[in-house]
C-alpha positions in Angstrom: 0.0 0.0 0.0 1.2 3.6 -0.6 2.8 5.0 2.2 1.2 8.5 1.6 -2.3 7.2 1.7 -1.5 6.2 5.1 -0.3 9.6 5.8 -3.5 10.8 4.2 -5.7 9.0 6.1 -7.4 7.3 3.4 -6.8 3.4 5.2 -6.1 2.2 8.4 -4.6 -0.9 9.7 -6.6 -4.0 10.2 -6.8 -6.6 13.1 -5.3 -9.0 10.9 -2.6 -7.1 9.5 -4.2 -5.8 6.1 -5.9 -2.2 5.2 -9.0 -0.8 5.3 -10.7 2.2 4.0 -12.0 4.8 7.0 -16.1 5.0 6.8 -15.8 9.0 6.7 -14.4 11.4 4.2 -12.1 14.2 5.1 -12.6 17.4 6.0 -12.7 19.3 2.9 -13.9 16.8 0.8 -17.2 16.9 -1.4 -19.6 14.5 -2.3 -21.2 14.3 -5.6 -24.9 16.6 -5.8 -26.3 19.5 -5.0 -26.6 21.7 -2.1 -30.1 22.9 -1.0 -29.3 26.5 -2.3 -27.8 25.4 -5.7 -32.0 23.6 -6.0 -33.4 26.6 -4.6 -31.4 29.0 -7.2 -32.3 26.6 -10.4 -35.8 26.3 -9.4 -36.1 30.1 -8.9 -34.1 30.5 -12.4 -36.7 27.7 -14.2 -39.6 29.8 -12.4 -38.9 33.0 -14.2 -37.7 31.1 -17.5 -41.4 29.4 -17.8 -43.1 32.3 -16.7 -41.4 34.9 -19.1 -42.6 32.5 -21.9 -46.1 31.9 -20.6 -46.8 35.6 -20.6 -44.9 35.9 -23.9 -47.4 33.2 -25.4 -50.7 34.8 -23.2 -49.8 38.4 -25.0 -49.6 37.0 -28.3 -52.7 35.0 -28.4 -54.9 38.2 -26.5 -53.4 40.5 -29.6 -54.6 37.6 -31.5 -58.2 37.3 -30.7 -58.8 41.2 -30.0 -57.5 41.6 -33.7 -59.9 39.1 -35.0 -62.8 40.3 -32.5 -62.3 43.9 -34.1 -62.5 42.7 -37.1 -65.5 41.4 -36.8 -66.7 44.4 -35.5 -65.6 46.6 -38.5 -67.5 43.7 -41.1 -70.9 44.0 -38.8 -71.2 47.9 -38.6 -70.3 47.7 -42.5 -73.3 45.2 -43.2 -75.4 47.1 -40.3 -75.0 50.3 -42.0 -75.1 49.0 -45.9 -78.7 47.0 -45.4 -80.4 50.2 -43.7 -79.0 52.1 -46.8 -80.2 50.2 -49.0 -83.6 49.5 -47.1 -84.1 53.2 -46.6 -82.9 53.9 -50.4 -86.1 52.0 -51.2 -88.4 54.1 -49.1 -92.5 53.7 -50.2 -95.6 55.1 -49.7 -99.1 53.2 -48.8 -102.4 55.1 -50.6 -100.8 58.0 -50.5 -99.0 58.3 -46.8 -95.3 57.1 -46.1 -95.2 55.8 -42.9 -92.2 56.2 -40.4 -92.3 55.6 -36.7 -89.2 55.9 -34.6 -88.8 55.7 -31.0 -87.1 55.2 -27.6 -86.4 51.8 -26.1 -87.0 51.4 -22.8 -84.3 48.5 -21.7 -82.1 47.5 -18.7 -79.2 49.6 -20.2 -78.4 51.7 -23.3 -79.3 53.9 -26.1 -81.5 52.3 -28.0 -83.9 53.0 -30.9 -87.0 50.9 -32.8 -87.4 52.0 -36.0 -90.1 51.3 -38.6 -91.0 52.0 -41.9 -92.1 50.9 -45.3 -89.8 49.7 -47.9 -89.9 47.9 -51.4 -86.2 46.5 -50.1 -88.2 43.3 -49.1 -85.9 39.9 -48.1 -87.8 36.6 -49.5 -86.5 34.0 -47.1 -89.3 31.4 -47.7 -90.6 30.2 -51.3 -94.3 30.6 -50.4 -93.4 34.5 -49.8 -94.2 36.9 -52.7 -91.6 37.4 -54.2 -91.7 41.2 -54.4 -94.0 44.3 -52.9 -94.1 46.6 -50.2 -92.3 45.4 -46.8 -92.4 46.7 -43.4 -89.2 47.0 -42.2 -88.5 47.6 -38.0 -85.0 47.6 -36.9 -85.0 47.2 -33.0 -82.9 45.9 -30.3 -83.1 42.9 -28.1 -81.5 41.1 -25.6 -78.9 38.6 -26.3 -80.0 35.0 -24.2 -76.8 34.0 -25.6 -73.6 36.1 -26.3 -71.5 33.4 -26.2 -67.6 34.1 -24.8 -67.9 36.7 -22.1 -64.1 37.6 -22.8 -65.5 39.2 -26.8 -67.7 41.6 -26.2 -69.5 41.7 -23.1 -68.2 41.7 -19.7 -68.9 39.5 -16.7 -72.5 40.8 -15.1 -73.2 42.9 -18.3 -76.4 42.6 -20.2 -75.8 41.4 -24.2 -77.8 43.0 -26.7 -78.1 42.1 -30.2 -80.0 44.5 -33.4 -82.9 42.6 -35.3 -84.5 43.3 -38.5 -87.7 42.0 -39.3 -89.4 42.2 -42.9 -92.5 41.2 -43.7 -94.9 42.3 -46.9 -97.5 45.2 -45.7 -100.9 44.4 -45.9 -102.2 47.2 -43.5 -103.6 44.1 -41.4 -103.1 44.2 -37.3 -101.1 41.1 -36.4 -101.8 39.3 -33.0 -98.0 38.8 -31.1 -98.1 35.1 -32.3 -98.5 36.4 -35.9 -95.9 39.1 -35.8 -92.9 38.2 -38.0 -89.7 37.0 -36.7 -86.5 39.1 -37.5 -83.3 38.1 -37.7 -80.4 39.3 -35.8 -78.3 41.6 -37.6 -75.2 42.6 -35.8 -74.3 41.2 -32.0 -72.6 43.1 -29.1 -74.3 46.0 -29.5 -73.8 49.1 -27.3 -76.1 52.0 -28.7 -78.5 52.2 -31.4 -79.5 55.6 -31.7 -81.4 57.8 -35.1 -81.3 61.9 -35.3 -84.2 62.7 -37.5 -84.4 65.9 -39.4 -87.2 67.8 -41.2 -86.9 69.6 -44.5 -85.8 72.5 -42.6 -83.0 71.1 -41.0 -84.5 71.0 -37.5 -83.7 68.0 -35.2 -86.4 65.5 -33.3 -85.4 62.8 -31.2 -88.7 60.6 -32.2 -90.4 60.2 -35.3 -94.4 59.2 -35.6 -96.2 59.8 -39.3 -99.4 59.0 -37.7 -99.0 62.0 -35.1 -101.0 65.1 -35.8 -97.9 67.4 -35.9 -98.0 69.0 -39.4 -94.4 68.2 -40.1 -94.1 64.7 -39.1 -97.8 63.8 -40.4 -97.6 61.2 -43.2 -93.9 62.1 -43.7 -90.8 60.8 -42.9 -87.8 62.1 -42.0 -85.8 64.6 -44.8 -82.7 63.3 -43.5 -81.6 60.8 -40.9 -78.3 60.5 -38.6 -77.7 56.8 -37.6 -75.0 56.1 -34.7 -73.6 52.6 -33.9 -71.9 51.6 -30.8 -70.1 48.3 -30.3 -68.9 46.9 -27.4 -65.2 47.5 -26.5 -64.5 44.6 -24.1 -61.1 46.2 -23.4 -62.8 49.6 -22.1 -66.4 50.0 -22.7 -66.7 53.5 -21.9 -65.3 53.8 -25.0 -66.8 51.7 -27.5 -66.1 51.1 -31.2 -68.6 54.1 -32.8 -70.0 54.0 -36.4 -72.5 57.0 -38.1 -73.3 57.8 -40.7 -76.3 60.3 -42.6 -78.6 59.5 -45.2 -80.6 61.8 -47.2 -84.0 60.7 -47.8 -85.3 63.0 -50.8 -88.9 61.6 -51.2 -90.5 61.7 -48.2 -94.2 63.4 -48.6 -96.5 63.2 -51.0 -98.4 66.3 -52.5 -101.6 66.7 -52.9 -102.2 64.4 -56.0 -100.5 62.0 -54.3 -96.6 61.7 -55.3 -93.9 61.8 -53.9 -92.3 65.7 -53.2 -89.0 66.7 -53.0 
């Protein structure tokens, strides 16, 4: 055996003669492994690894779906606002009389507005429909039973509202509520539904009724018309995603032969 292990310490003599190893390790010496800080320091390293790439990930998928929700957004306000143009566009009389009723809404929250009218701009969604006339339109709001993901559109606790359109051909007939004529909804997540209606002279009502007595609203309807959309902004919703827009509406009274007037 080599005489500096012995000096070492490494082996010691035996009762018969030979060597043995000592059952401890030096002073000085390390064992193979880890300390308890050298654990604590790589699981505090692997914590902040894992969670710089979690929100890394998080981020990129919320810029995901808010840029898809948004666009969604901008596509309903577009068809919202094309289909009343083109519904209004195609404005009519009945025996003389255009018809035109807007008013207030009266629900849990919001600015909203029913609006109805005649139009020839009627939708044939069934074959036994005629296949063209006079429609009355209404545009109103309802509320949503089902919005779907909270996270798009509406926030926890807040009421969904959705706008409807119904079209059905005018026969001047009073419907019962189990004959009225199912709409369809329009545009979801809506905020604020609101019309400005103006007379020829430029002056400003908040409601619009042809069947009043008031000379300038009898069996008229509006000269011009101021439309505002709001969308829900899930992000903030005091501030929305606004649309308006203004359409002219040239023949809206008849004379006294009974055609339209400019």
């Amino acid at each position: 055996m080599p005489a500096d292990h012995k000096r070492q310490g490494f082996y010691a003599p035996g009762g018969d003669g030979s060597a043995r190893p000592f059952p401890f390790r030096l002073h000085g010496e390390r064992a193979a492994g880890f300390t308890l800080i050298e654990l604590l320091i790589a699981v505090f390293i692997l914590t902040v690894v894992t969670s710089t790439i979690y929100t890394a990930y998080r981020g990129s998928f919320r810029l995901i779906d808010e840029t898809e929700y948004e666009g969604e957004v901008y596509e309903s306000a577009r068809a919202v606002m094309s289909r009343i143009q083109h519904d209004l566009g195609a404005l009519s009389s009945y025996k003389g009389e255009f018809m035109f009723v807007a008013k207030k809404q009266d629900l849990t929250s919001g600015d909203f507005m029913d609006v109805a009218f005649l139009s020839a701009a009627h939708i044939v969604f069934d074959a036994d429909e005629p296949q063209g006339g006079i429609a009355a339109i209404r545009y109103l709001v309802e509320e949503d039973k089902d919005p779907g993901d909270p996270g798009r559109g509406v926030g926890e606790g807040q009421p969904a509202y959705r706008l409807v359109r119904v079209d059905a051909i005018f026969d001047n007939r009073p419907r019962d509520a189990a004959a009225a004529p199912q709409g369809y909804a329009l545009c979801e997540h809506i905020q604020a539904f609101t019309w400005k209606l103006y007379d020829p002279s430029g002056k400003e009502y908040e409601t619009w009724d042809s069947g009043a007595d008031a000379e300038v609203q009898k069996k008229r309807a509006p000269a011009v018309v101021e439309i505002r959309l709001d969308l829900v902004n899930p992000r903030d919703r005091e501030r929305p995603y606004r649309f308006s827009t203004r359409f002219h509406l040239p023949l809206n009274r008849m004379d006294p032969d009974g055609y339209p007037k400019i």
